[in-house]
C-alpha positions as CSV (number, residue, x, y, z in Angstrom):
1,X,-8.2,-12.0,41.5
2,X,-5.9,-14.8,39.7
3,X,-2.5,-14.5,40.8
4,X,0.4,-16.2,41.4
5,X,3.8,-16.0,43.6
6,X,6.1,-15.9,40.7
7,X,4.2,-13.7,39.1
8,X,3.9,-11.0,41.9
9,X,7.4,-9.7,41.7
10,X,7.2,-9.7,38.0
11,X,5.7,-7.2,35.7
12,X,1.9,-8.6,34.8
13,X,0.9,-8.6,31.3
14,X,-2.4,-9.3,29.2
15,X,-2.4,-9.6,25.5
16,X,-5.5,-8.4,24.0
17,X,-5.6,-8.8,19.9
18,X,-7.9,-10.9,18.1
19,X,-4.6,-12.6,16.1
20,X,-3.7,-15.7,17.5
21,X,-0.3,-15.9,16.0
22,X,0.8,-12.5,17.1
23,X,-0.7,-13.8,20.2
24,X,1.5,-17.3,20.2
25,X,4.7,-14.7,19.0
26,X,4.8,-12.1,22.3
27,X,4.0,-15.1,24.8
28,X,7.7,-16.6,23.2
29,X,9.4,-13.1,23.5
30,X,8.0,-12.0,26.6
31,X,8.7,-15.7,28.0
32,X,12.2,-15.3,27.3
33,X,12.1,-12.0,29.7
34,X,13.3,-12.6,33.7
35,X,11.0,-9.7,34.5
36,X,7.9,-9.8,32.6
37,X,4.9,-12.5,32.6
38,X,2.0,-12.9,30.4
39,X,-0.5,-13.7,32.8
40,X,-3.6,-13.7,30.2
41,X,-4.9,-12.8,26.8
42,X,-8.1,-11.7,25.3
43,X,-9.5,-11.6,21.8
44,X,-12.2,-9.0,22.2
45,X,-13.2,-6.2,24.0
46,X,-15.4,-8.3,26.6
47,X,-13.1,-10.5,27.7
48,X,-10.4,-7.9,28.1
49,X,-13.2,-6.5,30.6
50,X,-13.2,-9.7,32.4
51,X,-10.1,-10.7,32.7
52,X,-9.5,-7.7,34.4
53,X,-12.0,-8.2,36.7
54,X,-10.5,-12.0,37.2
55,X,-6.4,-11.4,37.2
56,X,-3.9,-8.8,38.8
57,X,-2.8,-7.3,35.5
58,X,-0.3,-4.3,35.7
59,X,0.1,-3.3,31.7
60,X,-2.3,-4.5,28.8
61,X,-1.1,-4.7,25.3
62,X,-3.9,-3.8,23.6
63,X,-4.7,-3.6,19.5
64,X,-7.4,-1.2,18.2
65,X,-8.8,-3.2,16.1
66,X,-10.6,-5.1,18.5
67,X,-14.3,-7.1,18.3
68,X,-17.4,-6.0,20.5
69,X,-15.6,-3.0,21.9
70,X,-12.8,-1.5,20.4
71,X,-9.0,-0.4,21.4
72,X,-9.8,3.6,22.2
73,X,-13.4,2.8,23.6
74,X,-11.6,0.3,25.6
75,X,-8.7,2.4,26.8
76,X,-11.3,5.0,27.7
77,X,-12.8,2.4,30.1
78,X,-9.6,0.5,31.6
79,X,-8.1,4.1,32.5
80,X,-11.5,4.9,33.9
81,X,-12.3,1.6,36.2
82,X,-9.2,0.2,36.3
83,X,-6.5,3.1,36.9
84,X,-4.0,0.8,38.5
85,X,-3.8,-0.9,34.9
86,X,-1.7,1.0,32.3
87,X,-2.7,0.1,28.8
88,X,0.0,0.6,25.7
89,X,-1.0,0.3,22.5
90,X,0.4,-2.4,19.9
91,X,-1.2,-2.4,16.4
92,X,-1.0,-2.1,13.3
93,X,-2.7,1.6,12.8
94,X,-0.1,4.4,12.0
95,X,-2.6,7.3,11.2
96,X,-2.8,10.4,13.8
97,X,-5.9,9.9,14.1
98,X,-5.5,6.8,15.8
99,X,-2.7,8.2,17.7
100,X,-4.0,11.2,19.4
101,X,-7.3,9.3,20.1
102,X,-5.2,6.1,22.0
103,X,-3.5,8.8,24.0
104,X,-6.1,11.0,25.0
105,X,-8.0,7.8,25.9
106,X,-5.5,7.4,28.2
107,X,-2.9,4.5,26.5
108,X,1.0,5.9,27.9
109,X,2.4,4.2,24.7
110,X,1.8,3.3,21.3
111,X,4.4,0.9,19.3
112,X,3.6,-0.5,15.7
113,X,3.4,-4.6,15.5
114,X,6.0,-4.2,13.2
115,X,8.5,-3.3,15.6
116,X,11.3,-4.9,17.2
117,X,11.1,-7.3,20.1
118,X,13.9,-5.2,22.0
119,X,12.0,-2.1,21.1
120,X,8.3,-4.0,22.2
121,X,9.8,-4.9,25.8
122,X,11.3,-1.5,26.1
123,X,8.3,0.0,25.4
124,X,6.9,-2.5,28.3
125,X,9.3,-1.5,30.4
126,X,9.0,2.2,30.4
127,X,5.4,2.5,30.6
128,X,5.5,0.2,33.7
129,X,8.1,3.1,35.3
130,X,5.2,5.7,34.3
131,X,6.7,7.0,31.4
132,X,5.4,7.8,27.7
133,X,6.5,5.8,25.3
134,X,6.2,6.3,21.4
135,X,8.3,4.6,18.9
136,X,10.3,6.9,16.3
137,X,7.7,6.4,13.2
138,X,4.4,7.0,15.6
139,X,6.3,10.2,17.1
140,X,6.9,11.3,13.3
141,X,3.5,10.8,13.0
142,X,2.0,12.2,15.7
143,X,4.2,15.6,15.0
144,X,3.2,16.0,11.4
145,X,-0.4,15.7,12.6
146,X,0.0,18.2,15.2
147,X,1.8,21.0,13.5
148,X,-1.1,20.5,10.8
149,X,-3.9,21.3,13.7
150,X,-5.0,25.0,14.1
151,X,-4.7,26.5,17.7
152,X,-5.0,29.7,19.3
153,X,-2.0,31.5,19.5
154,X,-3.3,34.6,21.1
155,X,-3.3,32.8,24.5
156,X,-1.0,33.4,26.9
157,X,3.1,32.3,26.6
158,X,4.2,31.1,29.9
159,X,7.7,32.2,30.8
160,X,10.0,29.3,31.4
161,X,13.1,29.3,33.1
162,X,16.6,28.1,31.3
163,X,16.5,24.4,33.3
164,X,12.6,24.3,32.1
165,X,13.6,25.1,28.1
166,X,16.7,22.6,28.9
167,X,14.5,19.9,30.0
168,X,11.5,20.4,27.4
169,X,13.7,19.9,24.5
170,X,14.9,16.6,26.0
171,X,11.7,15.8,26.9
172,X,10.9,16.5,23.0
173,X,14.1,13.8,22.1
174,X,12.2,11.3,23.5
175,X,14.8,10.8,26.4
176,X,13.6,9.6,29.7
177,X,13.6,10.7,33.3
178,X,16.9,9.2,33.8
179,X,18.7,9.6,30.4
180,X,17.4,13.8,31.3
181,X,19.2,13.5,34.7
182,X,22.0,12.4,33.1
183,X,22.5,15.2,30.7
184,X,22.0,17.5,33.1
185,X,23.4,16.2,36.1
186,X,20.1,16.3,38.0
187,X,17.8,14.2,40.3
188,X,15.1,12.2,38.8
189,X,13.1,13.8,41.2
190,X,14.4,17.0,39.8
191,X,13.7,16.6,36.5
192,X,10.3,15.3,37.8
193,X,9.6,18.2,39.1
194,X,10.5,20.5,36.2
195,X,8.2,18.3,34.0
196,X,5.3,19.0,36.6
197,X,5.9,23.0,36.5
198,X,6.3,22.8,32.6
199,X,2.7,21.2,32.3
200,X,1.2,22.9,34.8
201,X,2.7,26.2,33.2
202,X,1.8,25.0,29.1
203,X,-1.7,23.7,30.5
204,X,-2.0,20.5,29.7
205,X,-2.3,17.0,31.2
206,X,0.9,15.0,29.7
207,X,3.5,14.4,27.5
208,X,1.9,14.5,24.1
209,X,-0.1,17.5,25.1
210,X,3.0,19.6,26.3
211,X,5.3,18.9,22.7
212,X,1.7,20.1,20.9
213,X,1.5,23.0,22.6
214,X,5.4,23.7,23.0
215,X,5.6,23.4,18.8
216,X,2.6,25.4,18.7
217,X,4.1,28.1,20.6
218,X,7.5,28.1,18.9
219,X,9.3,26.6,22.1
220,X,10.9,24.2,20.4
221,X,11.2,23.5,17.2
């Protein structure tokens, strides 16, 4: 595996998009970062393959629209052999389709190319902490096209305490573990845990999943 001592403390990050000069653009905004390295890029589906194999990558920014194999067939396979790696989406792709598909293939963000830098490295950022990330536009999305889905509402409605309802709806803000631990004046690992009971409760497998069904149920609105 390529590495390097510099690198190690830093968060490890390959580029895969088959657009040099977006490319050439997040290696000058990423280099400007104390914490965050580009240790490689890629330019199809293969070589993103390989280059895990070669390097120690920690977060991929990957685009769908990739040659040979493309971004959700990709995902599907770096979250399958590689499950150290954590993959977030960056493209140019704004339908729900395209959405749900990156997510379910396992990708723990999605941002548009169009964004900000500050928003881009914030997204990095939180997905390395484990979190979900999903820029205001793709959420927007993402919630039209699930409220337009069918679903069977005869299935059971868990019962979920106050602190669960409390910390759903933030959850459904978009805040993070911390900023929900703030507003409740709870531990992280508190809030943790109430996001464990509320998926295993709603059924489902992560964040995405639990606003779908929580909408769907009329749990929040």
């Amino acid at each position: 595996m390529g590495s390097c001592k510099k690198c190690a403390s830093m968060i490890r990050i390959m580029i895969a998009d088959d657009h040099r000069i977006l490319i050439e653009g997040l290696q000058l905004l990423i280099g400007q970062e104390d914490d965050l390295a580009i240790v490689t890029t890629a330019v199809n589906g293969k070589q993103v393959l390989d280059r895990l194999q070669e390097y120690d990558i920690d977060i991929v920014l990957l685009d769908i629209n990739l040659p040979v194999i493309n971004g959700i067939e990709l995902c599907r396979t770096i979250t399958r052999d590689f499950p150290e790696v954590r993959v977030l989406a960056l493209t140019s792709y704004k339908k729900g389709v395209f959405i749900q598909q990156m997510l379910k293939a396992g990708a723990l963000g999605y941002v548009l190319k169009h964004s900000a830098a500050e928003e881009i490295v914030r997204a990095v950022r939180a997905v390395m902490a484990g979190e979900t990330y999903l820029n205001a536009s793709v959420t927007t999305t993402l919630m039209e096209t699930l409220r337009s889905q069918p679903d069977n509402h005869d299935e059971f409605l868990p019962q979920l305490t106050r602190r669960e309802k409390q910390v759903l709806s933030l959850i459904a803000r978009e805040l993070t573990t911390k900023e929900i631990a703030q507003e409740l004046h709870l531990s992280e690992h508190t809030v943790e845990s109430h996001r464990r009971n509320l998926l295993t409760k709603l059924n489902v497998r992560n964040v995405v999943g639990l606003i779908r069904k929580a909408m769907q149920r009329g749990l929040i609105e």
